[in-house]
C-alpha positions as CSV (number, residue, x, y, z in Angstrom):
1,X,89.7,93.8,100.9
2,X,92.3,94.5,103.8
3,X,92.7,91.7,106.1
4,X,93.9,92.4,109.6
5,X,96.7,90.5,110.7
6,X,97.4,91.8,114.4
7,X,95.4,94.7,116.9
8,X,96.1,96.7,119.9
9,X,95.6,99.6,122.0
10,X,97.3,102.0,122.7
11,X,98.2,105.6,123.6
12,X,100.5,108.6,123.1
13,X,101.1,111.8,125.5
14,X,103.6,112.9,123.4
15,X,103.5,116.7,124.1
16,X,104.9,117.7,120.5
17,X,104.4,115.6,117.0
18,X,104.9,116.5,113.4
19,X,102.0,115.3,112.6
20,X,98.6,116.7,114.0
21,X,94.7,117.4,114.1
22,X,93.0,120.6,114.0
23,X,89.4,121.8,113.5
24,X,87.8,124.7,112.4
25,X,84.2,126.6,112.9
26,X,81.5,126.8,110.8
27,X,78.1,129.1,111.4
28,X,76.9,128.0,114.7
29,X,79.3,125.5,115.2
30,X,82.5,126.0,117.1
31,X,84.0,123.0,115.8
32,X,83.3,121.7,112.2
33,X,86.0,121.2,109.6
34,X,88.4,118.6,110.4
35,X,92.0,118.5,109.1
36,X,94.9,116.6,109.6
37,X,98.1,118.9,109.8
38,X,102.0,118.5,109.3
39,X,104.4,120.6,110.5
40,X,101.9,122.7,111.8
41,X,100.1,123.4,108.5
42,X,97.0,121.6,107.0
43,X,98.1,118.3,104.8
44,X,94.5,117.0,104.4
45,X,91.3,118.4,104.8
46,X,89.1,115.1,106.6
47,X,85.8,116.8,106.5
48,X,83.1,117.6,109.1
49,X,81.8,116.4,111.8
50,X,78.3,115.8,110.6
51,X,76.8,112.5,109.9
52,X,74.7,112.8,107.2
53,X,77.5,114.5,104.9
54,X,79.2,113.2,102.5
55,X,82.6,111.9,103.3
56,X,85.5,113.6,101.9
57,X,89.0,114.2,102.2
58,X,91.0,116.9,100.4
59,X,94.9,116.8,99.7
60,X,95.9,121.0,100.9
61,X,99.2,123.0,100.3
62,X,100.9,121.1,103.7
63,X,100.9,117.8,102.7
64,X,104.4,117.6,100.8
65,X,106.6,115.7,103.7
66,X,106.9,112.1,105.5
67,X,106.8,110.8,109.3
68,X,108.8,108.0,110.4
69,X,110.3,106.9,113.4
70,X,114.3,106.9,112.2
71,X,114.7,103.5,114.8
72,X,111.8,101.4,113.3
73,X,112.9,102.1,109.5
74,X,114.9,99.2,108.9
75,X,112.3,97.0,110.4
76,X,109.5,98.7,108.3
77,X,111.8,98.1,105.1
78,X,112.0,94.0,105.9
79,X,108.2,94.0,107.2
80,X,106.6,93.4,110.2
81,X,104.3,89.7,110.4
82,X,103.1,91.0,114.0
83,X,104.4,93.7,116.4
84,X,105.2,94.3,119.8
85,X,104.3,96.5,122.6
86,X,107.4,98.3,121.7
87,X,107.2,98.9,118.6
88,X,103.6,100.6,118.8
89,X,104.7,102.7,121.6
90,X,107.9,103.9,119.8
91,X,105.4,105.0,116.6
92,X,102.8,106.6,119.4
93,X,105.4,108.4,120.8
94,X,105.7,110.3,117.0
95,X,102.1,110.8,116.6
96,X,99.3,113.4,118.5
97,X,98.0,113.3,121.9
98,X,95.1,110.4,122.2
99,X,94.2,107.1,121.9
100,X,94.7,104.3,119.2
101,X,94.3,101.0,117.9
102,X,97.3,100.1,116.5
103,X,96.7,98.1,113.5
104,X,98.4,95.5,111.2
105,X,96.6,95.2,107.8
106,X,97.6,93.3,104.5
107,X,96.0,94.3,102.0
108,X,96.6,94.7,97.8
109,X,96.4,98.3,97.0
110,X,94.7,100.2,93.7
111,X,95.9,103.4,92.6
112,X,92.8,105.8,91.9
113,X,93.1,109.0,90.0
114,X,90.4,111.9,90.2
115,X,87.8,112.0,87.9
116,X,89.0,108.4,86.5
117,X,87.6,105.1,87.0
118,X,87.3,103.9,90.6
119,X,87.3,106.9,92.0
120,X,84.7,106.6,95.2
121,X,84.1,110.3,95.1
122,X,82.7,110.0,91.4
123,X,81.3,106.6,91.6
124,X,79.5,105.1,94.9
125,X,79.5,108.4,96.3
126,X,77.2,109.9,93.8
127,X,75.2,106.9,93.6
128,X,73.7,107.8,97.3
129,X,73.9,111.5,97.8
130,X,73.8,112.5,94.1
131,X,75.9,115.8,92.9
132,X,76.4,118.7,95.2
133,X,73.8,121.0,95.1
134,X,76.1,124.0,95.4
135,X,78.6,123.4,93.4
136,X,77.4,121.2,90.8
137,X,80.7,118.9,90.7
138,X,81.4,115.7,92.7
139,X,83.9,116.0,95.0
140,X,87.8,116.2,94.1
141,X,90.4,115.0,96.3
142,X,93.1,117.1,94.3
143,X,95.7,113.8,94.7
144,X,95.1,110.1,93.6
145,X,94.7,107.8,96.2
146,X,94.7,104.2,96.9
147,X,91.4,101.7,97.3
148,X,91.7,98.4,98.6
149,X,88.2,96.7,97.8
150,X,84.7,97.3,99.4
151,X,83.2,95.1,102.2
152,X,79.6,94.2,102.5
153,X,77.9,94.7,105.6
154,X,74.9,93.5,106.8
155,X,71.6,96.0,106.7
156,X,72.5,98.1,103.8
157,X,76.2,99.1,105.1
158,X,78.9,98.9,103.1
159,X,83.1,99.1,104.1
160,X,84.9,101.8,101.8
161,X,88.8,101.4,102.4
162,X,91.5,104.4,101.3
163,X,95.2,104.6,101.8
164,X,96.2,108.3,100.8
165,X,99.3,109.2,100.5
166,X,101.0,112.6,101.4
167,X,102.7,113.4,98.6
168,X,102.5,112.3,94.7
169,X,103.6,109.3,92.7
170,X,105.5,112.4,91.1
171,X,107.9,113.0,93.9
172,X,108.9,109.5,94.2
173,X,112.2,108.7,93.5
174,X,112.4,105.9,90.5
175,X,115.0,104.0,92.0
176,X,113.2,103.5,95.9
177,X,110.3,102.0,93.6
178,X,112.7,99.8,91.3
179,X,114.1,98.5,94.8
180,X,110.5,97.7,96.4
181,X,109.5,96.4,93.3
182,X,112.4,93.4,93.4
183,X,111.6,92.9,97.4
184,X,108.1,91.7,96.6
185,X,108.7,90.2,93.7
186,X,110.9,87.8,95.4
187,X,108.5,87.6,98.5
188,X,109.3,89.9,100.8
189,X,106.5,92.5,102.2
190,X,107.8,95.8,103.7
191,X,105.1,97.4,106.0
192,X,104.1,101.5,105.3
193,X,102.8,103.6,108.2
194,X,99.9,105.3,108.4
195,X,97.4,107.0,110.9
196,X,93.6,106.5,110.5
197,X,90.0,107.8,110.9
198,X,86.8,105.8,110.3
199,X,83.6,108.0,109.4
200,X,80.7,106.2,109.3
201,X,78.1,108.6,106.8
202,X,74.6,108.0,106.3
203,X,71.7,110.9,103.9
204,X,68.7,111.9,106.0
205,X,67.4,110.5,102.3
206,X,68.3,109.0,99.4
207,X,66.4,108.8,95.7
208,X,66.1,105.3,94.1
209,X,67.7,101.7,95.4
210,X,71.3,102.5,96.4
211,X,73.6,99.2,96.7
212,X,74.9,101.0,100.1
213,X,72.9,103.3,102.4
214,X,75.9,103.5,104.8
215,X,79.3,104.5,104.4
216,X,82.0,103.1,106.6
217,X,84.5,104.5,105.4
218,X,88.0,103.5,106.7
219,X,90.8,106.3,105.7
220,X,94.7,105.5,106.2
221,X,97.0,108.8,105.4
222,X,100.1,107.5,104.7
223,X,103.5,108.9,107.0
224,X,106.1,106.3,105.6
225,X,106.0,104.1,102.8
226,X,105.0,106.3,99.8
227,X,107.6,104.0,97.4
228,X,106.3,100.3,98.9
229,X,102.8,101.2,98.1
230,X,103.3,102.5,94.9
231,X,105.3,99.0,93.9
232,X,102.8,97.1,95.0
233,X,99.6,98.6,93.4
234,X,101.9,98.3,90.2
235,X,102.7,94.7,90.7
236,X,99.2,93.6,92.5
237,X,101.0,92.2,95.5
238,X,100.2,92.2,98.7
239,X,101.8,95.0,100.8
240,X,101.5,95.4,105.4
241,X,100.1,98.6,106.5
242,X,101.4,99.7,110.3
243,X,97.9,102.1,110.9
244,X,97.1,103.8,114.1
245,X,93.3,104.6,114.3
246,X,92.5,107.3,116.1
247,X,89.6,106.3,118.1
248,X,88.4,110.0,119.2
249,X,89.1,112.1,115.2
250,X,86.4,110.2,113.3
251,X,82.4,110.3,112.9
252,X,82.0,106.8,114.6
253,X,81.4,105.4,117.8
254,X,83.6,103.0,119.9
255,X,81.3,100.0,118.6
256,X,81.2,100.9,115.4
257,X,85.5,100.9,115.1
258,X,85.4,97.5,117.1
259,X,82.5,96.1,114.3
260,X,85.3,97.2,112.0
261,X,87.9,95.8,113.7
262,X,86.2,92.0,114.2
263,X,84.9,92.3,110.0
264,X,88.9,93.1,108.8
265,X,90.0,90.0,111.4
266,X,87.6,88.0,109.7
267,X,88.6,88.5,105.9
């Protein structure tokens, strides 16, 4: 599981960004789909704002590009062991209007495809809500993704970890990987970038004796950092994750991202 290494808050006014949130309407609701956009055009679809949904997040036609601050790159390349006031400011200024908790995670990432083995979506996910009643299918993320480990909580919760990334494995460049790969092999730990939502989903009911009745589920879209991620999930090293959580996107409360906050300081 992701252990955090350093926290704190802070916020961007920045009047334009690349990268973005948007929501949609649905019925009686004026707001209900969430998505995260880039270049003004939905990357990821985050889900809704509902409680008792399933979680879900759903790679869309805009999600083909990366966001990093050009002054911060060579810094990100070496790694980060803690950052500074400047540093999270320079990455807020990039990012949407709001407030964050800027967050440094370690953590050893595993690459998840769709449909396979270890994918949450067809796994944990089913084993408390059971398979859409509409369509039939569990839910397909249309990208592979990355899973860190799952946290027990007390009282039938459970922490569910993803680092997504924005594009492929198949648009990486073989060379960028071959170059992480040697960095950590001989030690070194380059940080990615990443901006984050935590949804916390619970079923009005559920059939049987579920491990989890909870969901906390902690989502980091990758901006920067595709190549270092993919090195390290094939090498099992560690690897730093930069995130910036945005406190006011997801389906939780303040508490609940703080409980989150204190658990990941305590791995």
């Amino acid at each position: 599981m992701t252990k955090l290494v350093a926290a704190s808050d802070v916020t961007s006014t920045a009047s334009e960004s690349r990268i973005g949130f948007a929501t949609e309407g649905g019925g009686h609701w004026p707001e209900w789909d969430r998505f995260i956009t880039l270049d003004g055009k939905k990357a990821y679809h985050i889900g809704n704002i509902c409680g008792t949904c399933e979680f879900v997040f759903e790679r869309m036609e805009g999600a083909n590009g990366k966001l990093s601050p050009k002054e911060l790159s060579s810094q990100l390349r070496v790694g980060l062991n803690g950052f500074s006031d400047n540093i999270s400011n320079r990455v807020a200024a990039a990012l949407p209007t709001g407030n964050y908790k800027a967050l440094l995670l370690s953590c050893i990432p595993r690459l998840v495809i769709p449909s396979k083995q270890g994918d949450y979506f067809f796994g944990e996910q089913i084993a408390l809500w059971g398979v859409d009643g509409f369509w039939g299918v569990p839910h397909y993320t249309k990208t592979e993704y990355y899973r860190t480990g799952v946290l027990r909580m007390s009282n039938g919760r459970g922490l569910f970890e993803f680092v997504v990334p924005m594009f492929p494995s198949n648009y990486l460049h073989p060379d960028a990987i071959s170059t992480y790969r040697t960095v950590l092999s001989e030690g070194g730990d380059p940080t990615a970038l990443a901006i984050s939502i935590l949804d916390v989903k619970q079923p009005a009911d559920w059939h049987g004796e579920p491990e989890f009745t909870v969901h906390w589920c902690l989502s980091h879209y990758l901006l920067d950092g595709h190549h270092k991620i993919f090195a390290a999930q094939e090498l099992g090293k560690h690897i730093s994750i930069l995130s910036f959580l945005a406190v006011d996107k997801g389906v939780s409360s303040n508490e609940q991202i703080e409980e989150t906050i204190q658990l990941l300081a305590a791995k």
